[in-house]
C-alpha positions in Angstrom: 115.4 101.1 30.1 112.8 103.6 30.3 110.0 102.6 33.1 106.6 101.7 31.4 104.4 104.5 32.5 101.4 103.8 34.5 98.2 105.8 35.5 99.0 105.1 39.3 102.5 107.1 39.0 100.4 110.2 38.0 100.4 113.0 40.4 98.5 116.3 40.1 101.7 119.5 39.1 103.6 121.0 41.9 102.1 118.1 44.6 104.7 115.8 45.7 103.9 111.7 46.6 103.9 112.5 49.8 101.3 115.4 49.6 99.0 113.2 47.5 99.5 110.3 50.3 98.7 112.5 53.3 95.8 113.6 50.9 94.6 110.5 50.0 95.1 109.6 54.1 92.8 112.3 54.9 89.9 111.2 52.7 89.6 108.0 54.0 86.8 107.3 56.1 87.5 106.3 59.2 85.9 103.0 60.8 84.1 103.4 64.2 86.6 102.3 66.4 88.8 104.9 65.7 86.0 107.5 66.7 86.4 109.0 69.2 90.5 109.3 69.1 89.4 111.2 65.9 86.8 113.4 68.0 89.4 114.9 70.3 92.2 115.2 67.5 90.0 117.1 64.8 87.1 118.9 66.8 89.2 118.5 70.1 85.8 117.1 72.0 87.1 114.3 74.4 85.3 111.1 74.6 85.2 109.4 78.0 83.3 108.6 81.4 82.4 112.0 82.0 80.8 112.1 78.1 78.7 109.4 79.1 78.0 110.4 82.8 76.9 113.8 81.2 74.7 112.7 78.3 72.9 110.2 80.3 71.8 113.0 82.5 70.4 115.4 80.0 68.1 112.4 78.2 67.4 111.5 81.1 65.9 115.1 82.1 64.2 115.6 78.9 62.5 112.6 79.0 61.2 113.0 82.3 60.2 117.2 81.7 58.1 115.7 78.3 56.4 112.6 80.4 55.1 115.2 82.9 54.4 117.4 80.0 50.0 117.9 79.0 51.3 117.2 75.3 52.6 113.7 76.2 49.5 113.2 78.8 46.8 114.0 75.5 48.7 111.9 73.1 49.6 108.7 75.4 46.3 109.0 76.6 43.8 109.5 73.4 44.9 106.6 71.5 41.9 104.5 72.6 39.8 106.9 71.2 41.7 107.5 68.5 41.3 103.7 68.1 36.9 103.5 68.1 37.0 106.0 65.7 39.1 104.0 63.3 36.9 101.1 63.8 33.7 102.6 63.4 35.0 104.1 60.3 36.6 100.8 58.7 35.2 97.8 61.1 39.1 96.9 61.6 41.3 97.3 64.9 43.8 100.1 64.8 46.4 98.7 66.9 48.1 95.4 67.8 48.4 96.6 71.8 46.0 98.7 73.6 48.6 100.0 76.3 50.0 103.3 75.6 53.7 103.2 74.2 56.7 103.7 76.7 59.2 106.6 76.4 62.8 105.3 75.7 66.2 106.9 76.0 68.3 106.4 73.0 71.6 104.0 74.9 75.2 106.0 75.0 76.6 103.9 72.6 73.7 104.0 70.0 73.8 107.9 70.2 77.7 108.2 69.6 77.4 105.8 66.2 74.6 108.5 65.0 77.3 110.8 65.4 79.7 108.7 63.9 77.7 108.5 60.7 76.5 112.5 60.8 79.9 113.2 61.0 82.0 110.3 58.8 79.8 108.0 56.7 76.7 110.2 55.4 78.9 113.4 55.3 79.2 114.8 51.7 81.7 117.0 52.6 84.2 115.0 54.1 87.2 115.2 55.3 85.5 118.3 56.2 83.0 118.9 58.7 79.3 118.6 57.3 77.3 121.8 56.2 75.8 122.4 59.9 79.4 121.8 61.3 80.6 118.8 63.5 78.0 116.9 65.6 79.5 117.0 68.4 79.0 114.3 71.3 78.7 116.3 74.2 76.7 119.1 72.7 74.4 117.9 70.3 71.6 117.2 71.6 69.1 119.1 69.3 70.7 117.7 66.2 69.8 114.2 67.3 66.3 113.7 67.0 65.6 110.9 69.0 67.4 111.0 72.3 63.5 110.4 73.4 61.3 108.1 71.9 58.9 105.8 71.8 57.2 103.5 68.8 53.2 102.9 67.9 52.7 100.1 66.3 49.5 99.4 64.3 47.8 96.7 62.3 47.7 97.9 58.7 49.5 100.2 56.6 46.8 103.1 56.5 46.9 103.3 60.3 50.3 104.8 59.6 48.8 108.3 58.4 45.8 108.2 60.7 48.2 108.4 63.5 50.5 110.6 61.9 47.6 113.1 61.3 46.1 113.1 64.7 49.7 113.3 66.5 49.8 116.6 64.4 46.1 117.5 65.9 47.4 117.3 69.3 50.4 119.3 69.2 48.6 121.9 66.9 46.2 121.8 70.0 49.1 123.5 72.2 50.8 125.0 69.5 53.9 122.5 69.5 55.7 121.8 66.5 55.7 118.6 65.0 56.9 117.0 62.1 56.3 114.1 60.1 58.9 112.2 58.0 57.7 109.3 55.9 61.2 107.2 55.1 61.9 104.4 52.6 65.4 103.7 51.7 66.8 101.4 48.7 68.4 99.1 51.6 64.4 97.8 52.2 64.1 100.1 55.2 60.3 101.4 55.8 59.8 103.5 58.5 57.3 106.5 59.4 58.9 109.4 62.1 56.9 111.8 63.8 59.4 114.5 65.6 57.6 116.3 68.6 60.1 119.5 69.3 59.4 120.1 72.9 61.3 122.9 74.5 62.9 122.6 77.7 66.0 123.4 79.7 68.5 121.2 80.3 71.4 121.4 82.5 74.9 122.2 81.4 78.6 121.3 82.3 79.0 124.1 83.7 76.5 123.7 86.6 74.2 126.1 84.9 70.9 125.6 82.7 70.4 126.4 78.8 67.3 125.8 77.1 66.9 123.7 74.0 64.4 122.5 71.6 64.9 118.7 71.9 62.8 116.3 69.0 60.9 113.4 70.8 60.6 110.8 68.2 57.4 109.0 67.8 58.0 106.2 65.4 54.7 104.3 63.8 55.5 101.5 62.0 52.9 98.5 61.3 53.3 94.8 63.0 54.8 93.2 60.4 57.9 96.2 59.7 57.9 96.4 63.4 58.8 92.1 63.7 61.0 92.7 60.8 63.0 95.5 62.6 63.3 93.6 66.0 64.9 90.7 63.8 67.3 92.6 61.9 67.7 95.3 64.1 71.5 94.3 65.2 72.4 93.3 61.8 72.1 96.8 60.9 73.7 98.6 64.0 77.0 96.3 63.2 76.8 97.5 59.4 76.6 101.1 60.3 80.0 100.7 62.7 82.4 100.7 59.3 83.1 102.6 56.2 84.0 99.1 54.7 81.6 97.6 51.8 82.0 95.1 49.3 82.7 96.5 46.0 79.5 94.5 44.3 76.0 96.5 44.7 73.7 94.5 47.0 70.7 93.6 44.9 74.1 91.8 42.7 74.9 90.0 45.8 73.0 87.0 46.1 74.9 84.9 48.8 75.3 88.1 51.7 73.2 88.4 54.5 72.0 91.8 53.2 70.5 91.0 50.0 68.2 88.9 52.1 67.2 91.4 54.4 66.5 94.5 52.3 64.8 92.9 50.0 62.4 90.9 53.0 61.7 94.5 54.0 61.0 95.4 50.0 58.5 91.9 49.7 56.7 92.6 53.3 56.2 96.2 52.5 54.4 95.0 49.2 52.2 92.6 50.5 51.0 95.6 53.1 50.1 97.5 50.3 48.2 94.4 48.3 46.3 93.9 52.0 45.0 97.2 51.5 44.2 96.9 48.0 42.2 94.1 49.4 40.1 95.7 51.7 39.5 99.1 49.6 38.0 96.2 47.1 35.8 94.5 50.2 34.8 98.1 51.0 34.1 99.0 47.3 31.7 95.8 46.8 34.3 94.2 44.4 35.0 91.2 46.5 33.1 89.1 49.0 
């Protein structure tokens, strides 16, 4: 008896099953764990103690050459101003704290899963390497943009731009670059990044020094996204470790601990905006 045909025995002409399998094999996205045996097969960069060692050297020097830097002194230290001329102007505070923010370095492990998702989960061109080439993890440290960072967090939603805007001011001041990247994803993610590229030279692994451009991330966020993010925060580093989701979109998917959160950060985000709806009306003379 003739077998019943069926769409999975198809196979493109002149490529055998075992072509199509090794094909098929090669577009899978790999999960995290099998990273960095990936790393040295592919883009032959070895991951290991020295990777490490090495990385948390160079962060370590940036963040240290932009702390001592007149950029970092201005903007750390012109906040409170910053903050009476917010209130004069709109008779609300600017800020939640009054201390300046602190500089972090990003941790080993977070860095490696950005490169994990550069390279595998937000690639569009994979199995092969992304349009800028392989991020690689002991050489990327311009492509990461925040190896260095800190986080402002103010009271309202509108004190997002006003410290946005004058963060521009300062470095325009000493004719540093900066950049300002307003985010909002469909996962309920809200989030405003300010990039500071501050050149300096860092030293390589071969006992010598090359200069770089590195992005210090200044992240302003409001109080209530900022709570938000401290409670979800791990949720979301274990969800961007595999290239495994459930079939069913997530607004569909009532019962998951992801419907919950992204659409807490959708619900909070709205109520900012009706809060200053609220006070343009106070201002305007349209409510008491």
């Amino acid at each position: 008896m003739r077998p019943r045909f069926h769409p999975m025995n198809r196979r493109e002409p002149g490529v055998s099953y075992k072509d199509a399998s090794s094909k098929a094999e090669r577009a899978r996205k790999i999960d995290f764990e099998e990273y960095p045996d990936w790393l040295q097969r592919i883009a032959g960069d070895r991951i290991g103690p020295r990777t490490e060692t090495y990385y948390r050297a160079v962060v370590n020097d940036i963040s240290r050459r932009f702390r001592e830097s007149e950029v970092w002194r201005d903007l750390s230290g012109g906040l409170r101003d910053l903050e009476r001329r917010y209130y004069l102007e709109t008779g609300y505070d600017l800020f939640s704290v009054s201390e300046a923010p602190e500089l972090e370095t990003k941790p080993y492990g977070s860095f490696l899963l950005k490169t994990y998702r550069k390279n595998v989960l937000e690639n569009p061109s994979w199995p092969d390497p992304p349009d800028s080439g392989w991020i690689l993890p002991s050489l990327s440290f311009e492509e990461i943009n925040d190896l260095v960072r800190c986080r402002v967090v103010v009271k309202y939603l509108d004190g997002v731009s006003t410290v946005l805007d004058w963060i521009g001011s300062v470095c325009e001041d000493y004719e540093t670059r900066f950049v300002a990247d307003l985010e909002a994803k469909e996962e309920g993610y809200y989030a405003a990044h300010g990039y500071v590229v501050f050149p300096c030279h860092i030293p390589d692994r071969e006992f010598d020094t090359k200069e770089i451009r590195a992005p210090i991330e200044i992240q302003v966020t409001t109080q209530v996204q900022d709570l938000i993010y401290r409670l979800l925060h791990k949720y979301y580093e274990e969800r961007r470790k595999t290239s495994e989701h459930s079939g069913i979109c997530w607004q569909w998917d009532y019962e998951t601990e992801e419907f919950a959160a992204n659409y807490l950060g959708h619900i909070l985000h709205y109520v900012e905006g009706m809060i200053m709806d609220i006070r343009r009306r106070q201002e305007d003379g349209y409510a008491d």
